[in-house]
C-alpha positions as CSV (number, residue, x, y, z in Angstrom):
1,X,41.0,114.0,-49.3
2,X,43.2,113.4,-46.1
3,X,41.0,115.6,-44.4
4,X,37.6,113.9,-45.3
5,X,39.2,110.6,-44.3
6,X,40.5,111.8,-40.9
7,X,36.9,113.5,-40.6
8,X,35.2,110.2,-41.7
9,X,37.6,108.2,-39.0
10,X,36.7,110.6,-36.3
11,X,32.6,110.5,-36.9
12,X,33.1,106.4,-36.8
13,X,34.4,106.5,-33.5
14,X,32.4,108.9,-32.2
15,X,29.7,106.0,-32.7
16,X,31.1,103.6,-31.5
17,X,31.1,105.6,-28.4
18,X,28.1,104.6,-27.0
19,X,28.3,104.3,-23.0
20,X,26.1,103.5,-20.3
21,X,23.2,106.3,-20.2
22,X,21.3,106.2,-17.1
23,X,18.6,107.8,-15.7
24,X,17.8,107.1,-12.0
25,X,14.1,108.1,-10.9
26,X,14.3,111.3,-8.7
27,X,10.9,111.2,-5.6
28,X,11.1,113.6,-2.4
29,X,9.9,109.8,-1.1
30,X,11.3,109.5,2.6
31,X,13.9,106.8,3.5
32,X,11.3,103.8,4.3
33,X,11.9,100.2,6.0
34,X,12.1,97.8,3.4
35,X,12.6,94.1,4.0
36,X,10.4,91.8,1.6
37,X,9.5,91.9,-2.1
38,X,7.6,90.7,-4.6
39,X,7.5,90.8,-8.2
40,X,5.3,93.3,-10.0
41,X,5.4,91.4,-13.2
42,X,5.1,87.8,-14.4
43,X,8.3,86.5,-16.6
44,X,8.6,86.3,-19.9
45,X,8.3,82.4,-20.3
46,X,5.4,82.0,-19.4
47,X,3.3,83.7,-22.7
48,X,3.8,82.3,-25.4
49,X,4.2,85.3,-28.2
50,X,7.5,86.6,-26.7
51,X,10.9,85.7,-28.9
52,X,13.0,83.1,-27.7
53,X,15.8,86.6,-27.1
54,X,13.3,88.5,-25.5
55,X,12.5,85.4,-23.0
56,X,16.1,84.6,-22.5
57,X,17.0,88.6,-21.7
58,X,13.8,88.8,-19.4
59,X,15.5,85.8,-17.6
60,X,18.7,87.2,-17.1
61,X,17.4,90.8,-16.2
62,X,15.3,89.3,-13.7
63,X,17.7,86.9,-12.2
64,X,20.2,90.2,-11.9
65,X,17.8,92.7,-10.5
66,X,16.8,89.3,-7.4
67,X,20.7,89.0,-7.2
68,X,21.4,92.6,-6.4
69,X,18.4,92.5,-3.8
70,X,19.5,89.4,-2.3
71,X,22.6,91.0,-1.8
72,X,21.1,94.0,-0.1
73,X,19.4,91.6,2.1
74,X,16.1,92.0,0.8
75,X,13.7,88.6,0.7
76,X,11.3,87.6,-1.5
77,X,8.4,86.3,0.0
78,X,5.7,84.0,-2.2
79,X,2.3,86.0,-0.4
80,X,1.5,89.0,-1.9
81,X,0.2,90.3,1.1
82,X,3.1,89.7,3.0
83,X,5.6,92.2,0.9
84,X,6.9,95.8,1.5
85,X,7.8,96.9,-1.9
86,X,7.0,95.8,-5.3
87,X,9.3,95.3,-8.0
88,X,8.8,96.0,-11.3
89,X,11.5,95.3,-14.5
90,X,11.5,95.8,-18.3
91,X,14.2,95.1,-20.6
92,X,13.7,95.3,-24.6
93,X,16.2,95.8,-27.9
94,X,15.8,98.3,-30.6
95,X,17.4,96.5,-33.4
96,X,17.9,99.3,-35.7
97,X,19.4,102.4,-33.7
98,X,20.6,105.5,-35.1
99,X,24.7,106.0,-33.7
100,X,25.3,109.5,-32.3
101,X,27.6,111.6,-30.0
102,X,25.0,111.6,-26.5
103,X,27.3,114.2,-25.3
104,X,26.8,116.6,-27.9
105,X,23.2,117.0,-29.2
106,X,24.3,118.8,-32.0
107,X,26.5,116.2,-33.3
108,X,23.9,114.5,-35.2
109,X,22.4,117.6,-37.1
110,X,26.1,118.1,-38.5
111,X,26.5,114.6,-39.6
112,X,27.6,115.7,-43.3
113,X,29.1,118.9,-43.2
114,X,29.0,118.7,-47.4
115,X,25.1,118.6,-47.1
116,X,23.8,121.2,-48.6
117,X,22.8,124.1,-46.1
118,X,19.4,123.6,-44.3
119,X,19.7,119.8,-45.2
120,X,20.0,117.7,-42.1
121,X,21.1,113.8,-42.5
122,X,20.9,111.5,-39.7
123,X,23.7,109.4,-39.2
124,X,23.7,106.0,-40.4
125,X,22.6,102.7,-38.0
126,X,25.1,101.6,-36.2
127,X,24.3,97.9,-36.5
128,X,23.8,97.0,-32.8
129,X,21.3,96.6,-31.1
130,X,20.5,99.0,-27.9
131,X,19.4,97.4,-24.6
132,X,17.0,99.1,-22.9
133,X,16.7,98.4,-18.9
134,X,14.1,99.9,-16.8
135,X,13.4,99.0,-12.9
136,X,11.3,100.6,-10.6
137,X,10.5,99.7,-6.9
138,X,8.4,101.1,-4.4
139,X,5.4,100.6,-2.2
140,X,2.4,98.0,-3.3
141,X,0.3,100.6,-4.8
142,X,2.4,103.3,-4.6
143,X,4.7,105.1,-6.7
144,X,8.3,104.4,-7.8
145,X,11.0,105.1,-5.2
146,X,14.0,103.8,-6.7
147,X,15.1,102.6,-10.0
148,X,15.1,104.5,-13.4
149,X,15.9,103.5,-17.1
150,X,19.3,102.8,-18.3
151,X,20.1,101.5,-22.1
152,X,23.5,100.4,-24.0
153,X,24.4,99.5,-27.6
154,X,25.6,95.5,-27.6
155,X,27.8,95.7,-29.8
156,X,28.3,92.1,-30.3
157,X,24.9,90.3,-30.0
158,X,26.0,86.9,-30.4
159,X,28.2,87.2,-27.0
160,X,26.4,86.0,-23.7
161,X,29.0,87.2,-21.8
162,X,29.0,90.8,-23.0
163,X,24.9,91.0,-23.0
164,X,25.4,89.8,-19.4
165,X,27.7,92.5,-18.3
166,X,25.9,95.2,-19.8
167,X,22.9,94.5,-18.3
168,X,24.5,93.5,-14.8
169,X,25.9,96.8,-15.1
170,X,22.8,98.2,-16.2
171,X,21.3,97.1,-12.9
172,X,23.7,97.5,-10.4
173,X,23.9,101.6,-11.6
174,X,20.0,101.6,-11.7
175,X,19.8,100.3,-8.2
176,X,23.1,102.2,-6.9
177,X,20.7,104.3,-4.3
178,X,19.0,101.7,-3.1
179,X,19.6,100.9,0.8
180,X,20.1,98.0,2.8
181,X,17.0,96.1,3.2
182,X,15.8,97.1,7.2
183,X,16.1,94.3,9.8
């Protein structure tokens, strides 16, 4: 029994293990002269058959991924015509995510070791949510230079401050690579 409890205590921390996984989009894309940018999508509040969460995440990924440009020195201008780059966001929850070890694939196949052989059980939900972030930037018309997909369990949905620091953190790894905006 002491070892199925220590077993038991080491599968629940394993899934509550989640970290940051990002993956950053990879283009033999030269180093190009960016200054300007403007938005390749139209927010969330303005349709009307979003959630009230999805809306108030759009707002929040947006508002990140024009901070961390700002920062960079990058400008957005209000004529489409007058842009260098487009940029182009997502962000979305999966409410019922299956927990799992993302450094070992196998992890989840061996869930139960008293299953019977040849039986594979998943593990169970792990309660929270998953953020998923995606951004990608490039040229109007073109294809993605920088950017990529990132996603993190929120483990405590009802916190503004944690949702907010996952997906700043989502961001700023997502847009790591990108350079300086040209002058």
């Amino acid at each position: 029994m002491r070892y199925l409890s220590t077993g038991l205590l080491v599968v629940l921390l394993l899934a509550g293990c989640q970290e940051l996984q990002v993956e950053r989009v990879t283009t033999g894309e030269p180093a190009v002269a960016f200054s300007t940018y403007k938005w390749g999508v139209a927010p969330l509040s303005g349709t009307t058959d979003a959630s009230a969460q999805l809306v108030e995440l759009d707002e929040e990924m947006r508002d990140m991924v024009a901070a961390a440009l700002q920062q960079r020195g990058y400008r957005q201008v209000a004529q489409d015509q007058d842009a260098d780059m487009v940029v182009d966001y997502q962000v979305a929850v999966v409410d019922e995510f299956f927990s799992g070890d993302t450094r070992d694939p196998s992890w989840d196949k061996q869930f139960d070791s008293n299953a019977p052989q040849g039986v594979v059980e998943l593990p169970p939900l792990t309660d929270a949510p998953l953020v998923i972030m995606s951004v990608g930037i490039g040229r109007p018309g073109g294809a993605v230079i920088w950017g990529g997909r990132a996603s993190e369990l929120l483990t405590r949905p009802d916190s503004v401050e944690l949702r907010q620091r996952l997906i700043a953190n989502g961001v700023s790894e997502l847009l790591r690579n990108l350079p300086p905006a040209y002058q």
